[in-house]
Structure formats: C-alpha cells, structure tokens
C-alpha positions in Angstrom: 27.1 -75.1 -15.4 24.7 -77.2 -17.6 27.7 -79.0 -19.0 28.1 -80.5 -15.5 25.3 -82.6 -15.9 25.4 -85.6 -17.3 23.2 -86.8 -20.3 21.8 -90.0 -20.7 24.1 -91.2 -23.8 26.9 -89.8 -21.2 25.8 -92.4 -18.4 25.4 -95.3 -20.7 28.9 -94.6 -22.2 30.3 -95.2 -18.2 27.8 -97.7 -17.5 29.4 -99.9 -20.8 33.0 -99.0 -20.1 32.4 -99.9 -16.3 30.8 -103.1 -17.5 34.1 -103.5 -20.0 36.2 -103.4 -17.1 34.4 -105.6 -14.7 34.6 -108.3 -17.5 38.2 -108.1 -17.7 38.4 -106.3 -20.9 39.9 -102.8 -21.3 38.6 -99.6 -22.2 39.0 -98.1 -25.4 41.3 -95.2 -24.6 39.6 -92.1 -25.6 40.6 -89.8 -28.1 42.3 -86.5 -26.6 40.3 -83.2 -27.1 41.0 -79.9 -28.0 38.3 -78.7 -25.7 40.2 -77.2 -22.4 39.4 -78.5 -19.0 38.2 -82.3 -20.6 41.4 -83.8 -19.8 39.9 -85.3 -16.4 36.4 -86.2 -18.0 39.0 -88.5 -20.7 40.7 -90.0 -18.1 37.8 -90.8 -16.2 36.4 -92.3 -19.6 33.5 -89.9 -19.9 33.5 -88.8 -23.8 33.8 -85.0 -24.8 31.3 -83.5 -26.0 32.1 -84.3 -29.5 31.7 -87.9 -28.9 29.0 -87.3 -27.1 27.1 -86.2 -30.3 28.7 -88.9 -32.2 27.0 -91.2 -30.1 23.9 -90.0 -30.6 23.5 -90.3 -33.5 25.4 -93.6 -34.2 23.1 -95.5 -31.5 20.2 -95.0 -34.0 16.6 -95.4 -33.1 16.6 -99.0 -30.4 16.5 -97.5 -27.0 18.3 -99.6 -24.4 16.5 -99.9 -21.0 18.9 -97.7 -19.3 17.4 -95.1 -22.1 13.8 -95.9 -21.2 14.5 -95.7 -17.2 16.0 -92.3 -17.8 12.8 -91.0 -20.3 10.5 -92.6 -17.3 12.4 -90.5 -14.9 12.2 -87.7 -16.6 8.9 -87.8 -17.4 8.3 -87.9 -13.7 10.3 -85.0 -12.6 8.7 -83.2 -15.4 5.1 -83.9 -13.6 6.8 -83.0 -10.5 7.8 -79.6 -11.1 5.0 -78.3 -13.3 1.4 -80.8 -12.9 -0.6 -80.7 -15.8 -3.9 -79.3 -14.1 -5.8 -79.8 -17.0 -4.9 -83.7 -17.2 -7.7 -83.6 -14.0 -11.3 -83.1 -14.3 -13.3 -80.6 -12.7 -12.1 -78.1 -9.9 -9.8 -79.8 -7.1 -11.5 -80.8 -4.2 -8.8 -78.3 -2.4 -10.8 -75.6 -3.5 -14.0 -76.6 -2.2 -17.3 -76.5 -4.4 -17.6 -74.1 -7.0 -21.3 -71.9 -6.6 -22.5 -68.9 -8.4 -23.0 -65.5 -7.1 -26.4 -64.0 -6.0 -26.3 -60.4 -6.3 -28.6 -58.7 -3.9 -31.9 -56.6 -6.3 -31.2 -52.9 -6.1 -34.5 -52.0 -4.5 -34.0 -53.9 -2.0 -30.7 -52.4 -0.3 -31.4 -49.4 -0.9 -34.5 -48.9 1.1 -32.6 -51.4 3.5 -29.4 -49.2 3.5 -31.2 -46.0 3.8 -33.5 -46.7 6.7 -31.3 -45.8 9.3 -29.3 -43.2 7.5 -30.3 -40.6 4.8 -30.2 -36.9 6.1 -30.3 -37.5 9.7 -26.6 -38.9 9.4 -25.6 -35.3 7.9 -27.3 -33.7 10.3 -24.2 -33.1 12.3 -21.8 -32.0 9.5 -20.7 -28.3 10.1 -21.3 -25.5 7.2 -19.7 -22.3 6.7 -22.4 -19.7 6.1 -21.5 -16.3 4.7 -23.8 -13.4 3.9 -21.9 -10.9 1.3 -23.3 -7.8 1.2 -21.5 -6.4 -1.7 -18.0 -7.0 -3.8 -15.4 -3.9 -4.8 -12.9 -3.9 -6.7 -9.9 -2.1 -5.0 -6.4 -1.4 -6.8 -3.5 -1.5 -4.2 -2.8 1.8 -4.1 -6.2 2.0 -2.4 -5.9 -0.6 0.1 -2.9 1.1 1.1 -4.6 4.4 1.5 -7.5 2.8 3.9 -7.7 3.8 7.2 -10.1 4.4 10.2 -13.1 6.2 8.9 -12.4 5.6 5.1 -16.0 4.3 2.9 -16.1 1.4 0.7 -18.7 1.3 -1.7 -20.0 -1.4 -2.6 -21.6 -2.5 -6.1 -25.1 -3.5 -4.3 -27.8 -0.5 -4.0 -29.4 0.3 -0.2 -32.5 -2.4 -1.0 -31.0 -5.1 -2.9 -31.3 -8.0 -1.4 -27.8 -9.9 0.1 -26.2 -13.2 -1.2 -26.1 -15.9 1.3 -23.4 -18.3 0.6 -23.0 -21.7 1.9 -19.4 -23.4 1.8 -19.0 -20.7 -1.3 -22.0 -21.7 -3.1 -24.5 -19.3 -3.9 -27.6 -20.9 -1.8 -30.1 -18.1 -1.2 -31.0 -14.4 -1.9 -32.3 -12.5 1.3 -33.0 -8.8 3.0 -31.3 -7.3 5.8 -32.9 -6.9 9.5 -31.7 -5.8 12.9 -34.0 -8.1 15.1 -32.5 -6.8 19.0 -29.6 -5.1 17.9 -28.3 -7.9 16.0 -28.3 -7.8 12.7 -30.0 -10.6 10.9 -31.2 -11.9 7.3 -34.4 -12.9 6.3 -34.4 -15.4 3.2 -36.1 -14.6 1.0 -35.6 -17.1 -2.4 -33.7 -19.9 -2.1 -31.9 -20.3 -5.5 -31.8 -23.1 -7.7 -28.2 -25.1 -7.7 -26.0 -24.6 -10.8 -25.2 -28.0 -12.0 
C-alpha cells in the first residue's frame, strides 16, 4: 500500500512530462519494466521504481520549488500529527496554573479526625464471647461411644479459674459463680494481648 503514494521526484516527473506535452513536445517513452503490475503507471508516464531512484540521485543537490513546496508541506503535516510541546514555554494555558501541594500537619487531623469518632464509633460492633471451661482430647471411638449420662473430664481442676475468649482470643482469666441460678463469671485478670 505505501507504493501507492506518490513521492515527490514521482510528481515532478508528471508535472515535466505534462509540461512536455502542453508545449507541444512528446514524452520520452518510458522504458518497459520487469516489475508486474507497472505497465499502467508506464503508460501513464509515471517512472518505475527503478527510475524513480535514478532520479534521485541524478537531480543532485538544487531543489526545484516544487521540491521545497513539498518539504514545506511536509513539514506541516509533520507538526500536525505529532506538536512538538517542548517547542512552547511553560505549561499551556489549557491546563490552568500550575500550584504546589499543601499537605495538611499530622497533629492536626488527627485530633480533628478523631474528635467525633475514636471508641464510641465501635461501640456498636458485636463480639462473640466464649468462656471454656476445659479442653479434652477425645479419639473417635469415644465420641461414638457418648451418650446420655456419659462424663467428660476435663484437663482444668474444680478451682482453676476459666478462659474467657473474645472472637477466639484469649482476653481474660476468671472464676465461676451461680448469681440466681444462672451461672456467671467473675473476671478476675485481664490478660495481656500476645502481639
């Protein structure tokens, strides 16, 4: 598909042989190419691409002004397509006006942030609260074998004091009551969080 195009040596070549013609002259036939699918471009007198690189080279360095029209046109398209942004100074106006930013101190928002929140916001927040009395370990064959009336002991003696579990986490170490006939726990160390 680029071979559709025309190049600029290509244009002055019909631009001559059109001005040939006007003047009454004839064209210099041109030479037949081995290249397939050329034989219209050589009737139309547009050069293969052969002569086209012949050309080139032959016109040596004057540019005609057809030459500088096409450079000034493709100078401009260039612009076009891709503006240098570094050819203008400063930021575009577009943009608006350029300012640095003011972080806000850290003492600041955070007694600002935590005026209104802080515990009271979690005040709400449900916790699952387990007391274990004891763990066992229990092979399946005794599971199976448990029924109505059967004991588990327990690795905890009578007076030890209970776990009391928050979400899973160990939270507190307490005694067993029965406060009107419920049973209850008293806390009675609250245990320091394993970090």
């Amino acid at each position: 598909m680029a071979d559709d195009l025309l190049k600029p040596e290509e244009i002055e070549a019909l631009l001559k042989a059109a001005g040939a013609g006007a003047s009454g002259g004839e064209p210099k036939p041109a030479a037949r190419s081995s290249e397939p699918g050329h034989e219209a471009d050589l009737k139309a007198g547009i050069p293969s691409s052969a002569a086209r690189a012949g050309q080139g080279t032959a016109r040596g360095a004057a540019k005609t002004p057809t030459e500088r029209l096409l450079e000034q046109a493709e100078a401009g398209l260039a612009a076009a397509v891709s503006p240098s942004l570094q050819s203008r100074p400063g930021i575009p106006s577009e943009l608006g006006s350029a300012a640095p930013y003011e972080f806000e101190a850290f003492d600041q928002g955070a007694s600002a942030a935590g005026d209104g929140l802080g515990l009271n916001a979690l005040q709400d927040v449900e916790l699952d609260l387990r007391i274990e009395l004891g763990r066992a370990e229990l092979l399946i064959e005794e599971v199976l074998q448990l029924k109505s009336g059967s004991v588990v002991p327990l690795d905890k003696l009578a007076g030890d004091p209970v776990d009391i579990l928050v979400n899973g986490r160990l939270v507190a170490r307490g005694e067993v009551l029965v406060l009107n006939d419920n049973f209850c726990v008293r806390v009675a160390e609250i245990v320091a969080p394993a970090l």
